[in-house]
C-alpha positions as a Markdown table, in Angstrom:
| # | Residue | x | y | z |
|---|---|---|---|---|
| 1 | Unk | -7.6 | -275.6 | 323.1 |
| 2 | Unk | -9.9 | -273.3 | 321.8 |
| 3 | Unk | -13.0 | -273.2 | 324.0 |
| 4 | Unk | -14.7 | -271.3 | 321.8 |
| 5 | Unk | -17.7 | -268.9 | 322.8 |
| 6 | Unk | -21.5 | -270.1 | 322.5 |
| 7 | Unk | -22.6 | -268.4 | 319.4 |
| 8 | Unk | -19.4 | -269.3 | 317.4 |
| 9 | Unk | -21.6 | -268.8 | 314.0 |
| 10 | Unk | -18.4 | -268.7 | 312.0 |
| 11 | Unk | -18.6 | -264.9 | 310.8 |
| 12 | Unk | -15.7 | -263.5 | 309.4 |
| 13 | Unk | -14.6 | -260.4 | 311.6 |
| 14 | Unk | -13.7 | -257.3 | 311.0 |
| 15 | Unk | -10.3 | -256.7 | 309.2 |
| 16 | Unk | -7.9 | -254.7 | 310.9 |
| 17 | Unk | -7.6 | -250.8 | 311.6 |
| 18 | Unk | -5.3 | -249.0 | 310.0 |
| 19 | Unk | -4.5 | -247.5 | 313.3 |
| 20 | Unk | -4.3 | -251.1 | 314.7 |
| 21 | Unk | -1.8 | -252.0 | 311.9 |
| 22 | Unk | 0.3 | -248.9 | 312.5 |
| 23 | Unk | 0.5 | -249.8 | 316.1 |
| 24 | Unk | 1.6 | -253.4 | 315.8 |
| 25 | Unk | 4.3 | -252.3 | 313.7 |
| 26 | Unk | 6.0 | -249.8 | 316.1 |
| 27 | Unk | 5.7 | -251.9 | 318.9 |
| 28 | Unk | 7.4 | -254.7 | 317.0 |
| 29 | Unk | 10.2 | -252.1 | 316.4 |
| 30 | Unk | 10.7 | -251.5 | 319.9 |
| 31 | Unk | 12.7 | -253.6 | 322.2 |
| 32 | Unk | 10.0 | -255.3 | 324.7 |
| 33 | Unk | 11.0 | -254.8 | 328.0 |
| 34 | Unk | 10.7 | -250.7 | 326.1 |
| 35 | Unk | 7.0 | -251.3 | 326.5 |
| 36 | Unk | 5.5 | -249.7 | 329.8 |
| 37 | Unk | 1.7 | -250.9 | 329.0 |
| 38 | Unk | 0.2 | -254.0 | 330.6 |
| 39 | Unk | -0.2 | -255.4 | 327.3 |
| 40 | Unk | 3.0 | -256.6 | 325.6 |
| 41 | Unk | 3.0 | -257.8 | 321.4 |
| 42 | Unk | 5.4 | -260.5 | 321.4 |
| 43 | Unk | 8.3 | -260.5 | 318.8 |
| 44 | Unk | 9.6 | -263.4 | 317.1 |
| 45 | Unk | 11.4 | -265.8 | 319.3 |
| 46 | Unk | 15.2 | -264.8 | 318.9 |
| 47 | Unk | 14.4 | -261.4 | 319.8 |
| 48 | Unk | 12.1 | -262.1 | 322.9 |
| 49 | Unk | 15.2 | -264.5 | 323.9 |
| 50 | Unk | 17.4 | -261.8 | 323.4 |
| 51 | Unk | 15.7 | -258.8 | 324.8 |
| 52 | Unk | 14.6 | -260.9 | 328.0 |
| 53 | Unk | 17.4 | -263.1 | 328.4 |
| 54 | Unk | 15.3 | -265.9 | 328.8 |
| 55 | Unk | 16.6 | -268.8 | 327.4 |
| 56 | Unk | 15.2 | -271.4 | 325.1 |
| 57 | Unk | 14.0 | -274.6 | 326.6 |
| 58 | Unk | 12.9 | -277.9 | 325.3 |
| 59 | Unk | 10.0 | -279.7 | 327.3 |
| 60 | Unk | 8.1 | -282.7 | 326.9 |
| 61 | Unk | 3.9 | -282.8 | 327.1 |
| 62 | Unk | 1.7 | -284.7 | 326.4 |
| 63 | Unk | -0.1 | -283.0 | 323.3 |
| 64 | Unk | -4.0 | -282.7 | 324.4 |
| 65 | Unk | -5.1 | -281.8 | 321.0 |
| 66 | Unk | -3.5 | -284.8 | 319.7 |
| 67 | Unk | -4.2 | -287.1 | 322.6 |
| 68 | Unk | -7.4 | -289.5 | 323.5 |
| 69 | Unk | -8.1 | -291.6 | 326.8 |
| 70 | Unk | -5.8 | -294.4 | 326.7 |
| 71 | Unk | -3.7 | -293.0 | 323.7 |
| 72 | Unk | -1.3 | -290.4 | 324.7 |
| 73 | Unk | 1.0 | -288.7 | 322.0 |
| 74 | Unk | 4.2 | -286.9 | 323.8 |
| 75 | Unk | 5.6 | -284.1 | 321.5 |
| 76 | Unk | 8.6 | -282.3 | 322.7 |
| 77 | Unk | 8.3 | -278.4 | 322.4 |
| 78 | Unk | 10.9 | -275.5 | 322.6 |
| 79 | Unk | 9.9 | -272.6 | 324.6 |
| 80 | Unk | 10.5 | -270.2 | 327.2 |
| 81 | Unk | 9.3 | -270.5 | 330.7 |
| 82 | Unk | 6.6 | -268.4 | 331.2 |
| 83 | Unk | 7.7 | -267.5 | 335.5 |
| 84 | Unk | 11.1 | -266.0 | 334.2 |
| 85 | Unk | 9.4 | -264.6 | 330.7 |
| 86 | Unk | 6.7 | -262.6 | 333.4 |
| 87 | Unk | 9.3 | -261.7 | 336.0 |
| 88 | Unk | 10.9 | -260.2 | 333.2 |
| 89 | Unk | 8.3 | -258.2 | 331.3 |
| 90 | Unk | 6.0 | -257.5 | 334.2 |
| 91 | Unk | 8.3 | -257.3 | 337.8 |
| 92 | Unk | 6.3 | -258.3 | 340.6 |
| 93 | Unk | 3.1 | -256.7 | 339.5 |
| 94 | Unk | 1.8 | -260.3 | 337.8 |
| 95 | Unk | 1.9 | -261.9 | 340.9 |
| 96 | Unk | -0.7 | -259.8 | 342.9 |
| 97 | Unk | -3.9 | -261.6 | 343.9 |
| 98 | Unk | -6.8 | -262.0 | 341.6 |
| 99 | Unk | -4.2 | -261.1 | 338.5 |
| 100 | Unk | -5.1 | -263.2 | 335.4 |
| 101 | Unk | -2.5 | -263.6 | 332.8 |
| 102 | Unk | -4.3 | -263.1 | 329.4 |
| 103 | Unk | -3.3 | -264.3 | 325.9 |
| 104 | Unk | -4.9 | -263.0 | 322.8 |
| 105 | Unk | -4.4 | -265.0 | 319.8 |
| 106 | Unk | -3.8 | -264.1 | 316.1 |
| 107 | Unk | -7.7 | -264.0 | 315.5 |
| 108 | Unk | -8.5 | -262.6 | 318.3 |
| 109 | Unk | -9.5 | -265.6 | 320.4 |
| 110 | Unk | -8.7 | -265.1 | 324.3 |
| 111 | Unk | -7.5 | -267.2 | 327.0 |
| 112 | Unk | -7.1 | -266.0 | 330.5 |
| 113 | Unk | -5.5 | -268.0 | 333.7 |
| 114 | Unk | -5.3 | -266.9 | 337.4 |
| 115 | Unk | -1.8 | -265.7 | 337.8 |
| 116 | Unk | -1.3 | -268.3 | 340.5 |
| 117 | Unk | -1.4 | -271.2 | 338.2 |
| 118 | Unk | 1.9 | -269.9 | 336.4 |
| 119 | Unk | 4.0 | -269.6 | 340.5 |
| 120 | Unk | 4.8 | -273.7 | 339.9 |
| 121 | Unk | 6.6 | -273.1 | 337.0 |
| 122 | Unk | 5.3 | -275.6 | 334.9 |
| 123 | Unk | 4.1 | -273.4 | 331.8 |
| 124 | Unk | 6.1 | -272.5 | 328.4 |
| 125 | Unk | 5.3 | -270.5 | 325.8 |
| 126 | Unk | 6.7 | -272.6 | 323.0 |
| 127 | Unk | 7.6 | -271.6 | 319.9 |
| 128 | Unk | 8.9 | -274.4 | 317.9 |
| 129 | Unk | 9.2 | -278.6 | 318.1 |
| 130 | Unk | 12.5 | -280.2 | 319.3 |
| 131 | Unk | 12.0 | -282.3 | 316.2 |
| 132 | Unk | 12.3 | -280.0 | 313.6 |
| 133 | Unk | 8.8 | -280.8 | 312.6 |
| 134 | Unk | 5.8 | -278.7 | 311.2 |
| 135 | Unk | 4.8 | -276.3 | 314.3 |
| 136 | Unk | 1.1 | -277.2 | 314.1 |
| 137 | Unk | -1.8 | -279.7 | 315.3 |
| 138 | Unk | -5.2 | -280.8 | 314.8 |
| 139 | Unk | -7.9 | -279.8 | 316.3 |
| 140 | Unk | -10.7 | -282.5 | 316.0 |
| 141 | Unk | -12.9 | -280.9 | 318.2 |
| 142 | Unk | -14.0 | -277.9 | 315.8 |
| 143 | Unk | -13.1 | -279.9 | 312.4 |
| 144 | Unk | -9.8 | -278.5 | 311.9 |
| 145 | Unk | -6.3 | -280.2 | 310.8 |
| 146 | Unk | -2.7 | -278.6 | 310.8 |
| 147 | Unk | -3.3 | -275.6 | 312.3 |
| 148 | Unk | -0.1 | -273.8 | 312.5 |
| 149 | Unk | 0.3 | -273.2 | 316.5 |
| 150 | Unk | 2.9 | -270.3 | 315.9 |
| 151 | Unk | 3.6 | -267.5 | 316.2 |
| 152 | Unk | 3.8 | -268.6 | 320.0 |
| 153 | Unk | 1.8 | -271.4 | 321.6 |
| 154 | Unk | 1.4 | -271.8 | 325.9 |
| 155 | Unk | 1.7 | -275.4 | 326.8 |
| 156 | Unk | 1.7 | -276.9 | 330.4 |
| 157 | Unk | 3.9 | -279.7 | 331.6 |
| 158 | Unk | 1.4 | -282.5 | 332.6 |
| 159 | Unk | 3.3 | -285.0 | 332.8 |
| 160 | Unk | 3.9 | -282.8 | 335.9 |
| 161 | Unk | 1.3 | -280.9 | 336.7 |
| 162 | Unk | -1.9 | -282.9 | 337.9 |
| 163 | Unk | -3.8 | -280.0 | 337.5 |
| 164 | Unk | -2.9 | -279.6 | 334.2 |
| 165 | Unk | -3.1 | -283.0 | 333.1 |
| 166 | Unk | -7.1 | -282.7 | 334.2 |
| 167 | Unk | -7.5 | -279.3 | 332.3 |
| 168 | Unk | -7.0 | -281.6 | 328.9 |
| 169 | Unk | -6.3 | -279.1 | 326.2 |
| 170 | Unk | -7.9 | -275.8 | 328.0 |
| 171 | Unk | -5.9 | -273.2 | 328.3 |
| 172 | Unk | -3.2 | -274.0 | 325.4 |
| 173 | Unk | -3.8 | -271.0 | 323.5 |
| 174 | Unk | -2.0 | -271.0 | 320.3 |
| 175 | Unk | -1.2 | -268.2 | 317.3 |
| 176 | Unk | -0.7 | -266.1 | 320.6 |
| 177 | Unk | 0.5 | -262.8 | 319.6 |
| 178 | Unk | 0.2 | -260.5 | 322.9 |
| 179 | Unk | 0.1 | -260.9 | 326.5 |
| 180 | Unk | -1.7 | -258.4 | 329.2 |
| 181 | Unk | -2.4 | -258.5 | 332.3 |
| 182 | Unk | -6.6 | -258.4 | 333.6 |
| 183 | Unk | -7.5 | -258.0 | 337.3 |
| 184 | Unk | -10.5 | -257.4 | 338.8 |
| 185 | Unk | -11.6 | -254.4 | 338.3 |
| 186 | Unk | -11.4 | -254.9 | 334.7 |
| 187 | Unk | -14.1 | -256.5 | 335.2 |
| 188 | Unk | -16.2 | -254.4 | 337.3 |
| 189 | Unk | -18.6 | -253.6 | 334.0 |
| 190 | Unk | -19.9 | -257.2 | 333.7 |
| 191 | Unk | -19.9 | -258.0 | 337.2 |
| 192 | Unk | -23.2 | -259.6 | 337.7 |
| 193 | Unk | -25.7 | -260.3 | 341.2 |
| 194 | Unk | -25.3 | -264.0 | 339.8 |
| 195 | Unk | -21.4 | -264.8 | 340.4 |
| 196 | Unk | -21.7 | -268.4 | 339.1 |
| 197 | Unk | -23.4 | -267.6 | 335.7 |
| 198 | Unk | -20.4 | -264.8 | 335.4 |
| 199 | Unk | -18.2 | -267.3 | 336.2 |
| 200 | Unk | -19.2 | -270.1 | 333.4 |
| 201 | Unk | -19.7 | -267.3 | 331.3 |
| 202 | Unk | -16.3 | -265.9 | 331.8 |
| 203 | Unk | -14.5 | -269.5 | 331.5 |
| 204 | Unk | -16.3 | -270.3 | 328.4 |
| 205 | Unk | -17.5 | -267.6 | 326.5 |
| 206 | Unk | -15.6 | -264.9 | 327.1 |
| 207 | Unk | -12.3 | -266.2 | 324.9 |
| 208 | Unk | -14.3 | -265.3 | 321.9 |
| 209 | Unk | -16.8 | -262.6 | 322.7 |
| 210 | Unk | -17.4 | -260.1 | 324.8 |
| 211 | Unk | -19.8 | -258.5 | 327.5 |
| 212 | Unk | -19.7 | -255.1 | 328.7 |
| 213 | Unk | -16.3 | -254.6 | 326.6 |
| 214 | Unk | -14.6 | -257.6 | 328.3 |
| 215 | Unk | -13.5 | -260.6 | 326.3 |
| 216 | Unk | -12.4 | -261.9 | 323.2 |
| 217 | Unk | -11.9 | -259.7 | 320.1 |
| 218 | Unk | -13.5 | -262.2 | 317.4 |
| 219 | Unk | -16.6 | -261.5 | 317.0 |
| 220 | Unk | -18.5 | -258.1 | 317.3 |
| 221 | Unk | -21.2 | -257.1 | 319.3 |
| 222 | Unk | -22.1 | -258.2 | 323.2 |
| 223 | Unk | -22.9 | -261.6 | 324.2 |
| 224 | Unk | -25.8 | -260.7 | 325.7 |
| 225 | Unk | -27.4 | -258.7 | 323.0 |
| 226 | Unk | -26.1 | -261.9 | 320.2 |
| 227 | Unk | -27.9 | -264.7 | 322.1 |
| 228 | Unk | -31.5 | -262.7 | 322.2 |
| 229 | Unk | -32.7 | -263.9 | 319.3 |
| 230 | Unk | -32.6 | -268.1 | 320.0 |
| 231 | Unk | -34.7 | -269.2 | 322.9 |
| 232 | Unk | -33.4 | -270.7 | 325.7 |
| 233 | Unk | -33.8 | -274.5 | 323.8 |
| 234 | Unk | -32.1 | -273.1 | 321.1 |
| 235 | Unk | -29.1 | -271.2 | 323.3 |
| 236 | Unk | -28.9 | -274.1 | 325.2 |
| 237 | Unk | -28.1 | -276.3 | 322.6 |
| 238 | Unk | -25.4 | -274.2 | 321.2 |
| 239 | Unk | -23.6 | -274.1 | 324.3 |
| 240 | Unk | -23.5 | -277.9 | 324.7 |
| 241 | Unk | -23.6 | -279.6 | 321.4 |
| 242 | Unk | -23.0 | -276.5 | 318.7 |
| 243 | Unk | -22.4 | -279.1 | 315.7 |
| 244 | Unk | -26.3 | -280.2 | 316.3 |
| 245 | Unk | -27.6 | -276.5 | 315.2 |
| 246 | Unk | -24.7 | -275.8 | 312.3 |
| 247 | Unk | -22.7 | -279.5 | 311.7 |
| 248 | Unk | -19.6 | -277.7 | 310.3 |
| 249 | Unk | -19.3 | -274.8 | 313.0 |
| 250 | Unk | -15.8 | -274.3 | 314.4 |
| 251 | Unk | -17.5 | -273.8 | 317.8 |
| 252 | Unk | -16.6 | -277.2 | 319.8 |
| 253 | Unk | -19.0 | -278.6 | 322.4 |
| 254 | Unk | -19.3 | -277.8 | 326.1 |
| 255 | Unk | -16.2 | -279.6 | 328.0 |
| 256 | Unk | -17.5 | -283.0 | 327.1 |
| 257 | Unk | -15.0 | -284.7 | 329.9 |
| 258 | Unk | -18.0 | -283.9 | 332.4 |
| 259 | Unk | -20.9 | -285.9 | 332.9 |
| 260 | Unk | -24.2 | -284.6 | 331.3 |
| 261 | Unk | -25.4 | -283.3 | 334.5 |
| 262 | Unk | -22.8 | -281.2 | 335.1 |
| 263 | Unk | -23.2 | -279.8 | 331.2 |
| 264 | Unk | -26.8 | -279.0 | 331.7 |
| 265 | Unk | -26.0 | -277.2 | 334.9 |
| 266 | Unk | -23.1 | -275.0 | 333.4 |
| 267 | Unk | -25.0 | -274.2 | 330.7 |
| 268 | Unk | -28.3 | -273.4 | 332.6 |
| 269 | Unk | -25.9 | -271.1 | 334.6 |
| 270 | Unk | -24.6 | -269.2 | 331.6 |
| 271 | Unk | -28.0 | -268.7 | 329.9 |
| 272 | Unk | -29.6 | -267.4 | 333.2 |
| 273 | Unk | -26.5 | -265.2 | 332.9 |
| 274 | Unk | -27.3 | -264.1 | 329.6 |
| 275 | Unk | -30.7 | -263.3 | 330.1 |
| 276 | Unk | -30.4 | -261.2 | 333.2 |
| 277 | Unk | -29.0 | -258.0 | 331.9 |
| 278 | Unk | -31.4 | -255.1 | 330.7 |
| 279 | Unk | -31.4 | -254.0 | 327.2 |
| 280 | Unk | -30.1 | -250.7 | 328.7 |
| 281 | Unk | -27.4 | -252.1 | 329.9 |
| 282 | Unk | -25.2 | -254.0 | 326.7 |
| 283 | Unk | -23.6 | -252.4 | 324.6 |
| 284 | Unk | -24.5 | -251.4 | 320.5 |
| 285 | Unk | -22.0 | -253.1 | 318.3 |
């Protein structure tokens, strides 16, 4: 699911480099275990199957994008496990405490998980439907229908998993195009005295933007410096209900499987965040 960032004001980014461009295509020219960066661009599936020797798997969620208390849809996916798929591009170095697996997707939306979470071996990185069927979903949550999920799309098995049966649709990134690795001292720059707000901030905000050059590649600018203009009313509303401030915004609300309380708290958390940094501090876009 796309938990997108607060301030998701639906601005077209920035197209890509030229640079950028000329990059992507080498790399997708070279074989991927060739790659000796953290950060690895996926190629299509017969080749990452190829290259890795991973094979293709089919594996049966239940689709949280598509699923509502009481009404579960199972969708069978084809994919490669993601254990065997790390092992293979990243040896042991994955594994080491505090690593986060990150996922950037197509637009440049982010998704990070604790490395741990991937040692039960209950995550794929699917590529295609054991049906045969259109490779997308709907997203009702930021007003979007048959949204192709390809090139590569991370699902969990929770029929499984408890854990990620709970999570509901966060962290299934989908359009995922590259994988890196983050640990902590990546993020040393936006390390803050208050760990919670960094925390929130991190799980919620960060898949889209950024602070301190840490984040999401969708939108420009720092969080920090993007959320000075509202007042804290005004911030705080776009973190929990976005659709009251712009009805058609892409942005969905705050995880609305807690109770209010627990909203307002998070959200109190991330604006004290927000508001603690000095000007001298955040980055110029």
């Amino acid at each position: 699911m796309r938990a997108s960032a607060l301030l998701g004001l639906d601005l077209i980014g920035p197209p890509p480099s030229l640079a950028g461009m000329l990059r992507a295509a080498v790399l997708a020219a070279l074989p991927v275990l060739a790659i000796p960066a953290q950060a690895v661009e996926l190629p299509p599936p017969d080749r990452l199957g190829s290259e890795t020797g991973i094979p293709a798997q089919i594996v049966e969620v239940v689709e949280p994008h598509a699923s509502s208390p009481g009404h579960e849809r199972r969708i069978g996916y084809r994919g490669f496990a993601m254990v065997g798929l790390l092992n293979r591009l990243y040896g042991e170095r994955w594994k080491a405490p505090g690593t986060e697996i990150v996922f950037f997707a197509r637009d440049g939306y982010r998704s990070s998980t604790d490395s741990a979470r991937f040692l039960a071996g209950t995550a794929w990185l699917a590529f295609g439907r054991a049906d045969d069927k259109p490779f997308t979903v709907d997203n009702p949550s930021q007003h979007q229908r048959d949204i192709p999920l390809g090139p590569y799309y991370l699902i969990w098995d929770n029929l499984h998993d408890p854990v990620a049966r709970a999570e509901g649709a966060y962290g299934w990134p989908y359009q995922v195009v590259r994988i890196d690795l983050a640990m902590p001292a990546d993020y040393a720059a936006a390390q803050p005295r208050d760990a919670e707000g960094f925390g929130q901030v991190k799980k919620y905000c960060l898949t889209c933007h950024q602070v301190a050059g840490m984040g999401g590649e969708k939108w420009r600018g720092d969080l920090r410096q993007l959320s000075r203009p509202l007042s804290d009313g005004e911030l705080k509303t776009w973190i929990i209900e976005p659709q009251k401030m712009r009805p058609a915004t892409t942005m969905p609300p705050l995880d609305t499987r807690l109770p209010d309380v627990e909203r307002n708290r998070i959200a109190d958390a991330i604006i004290r965040y927000l508001r603690a940094a000095p000007a001298t501090d955040i980055t110029r876009p």
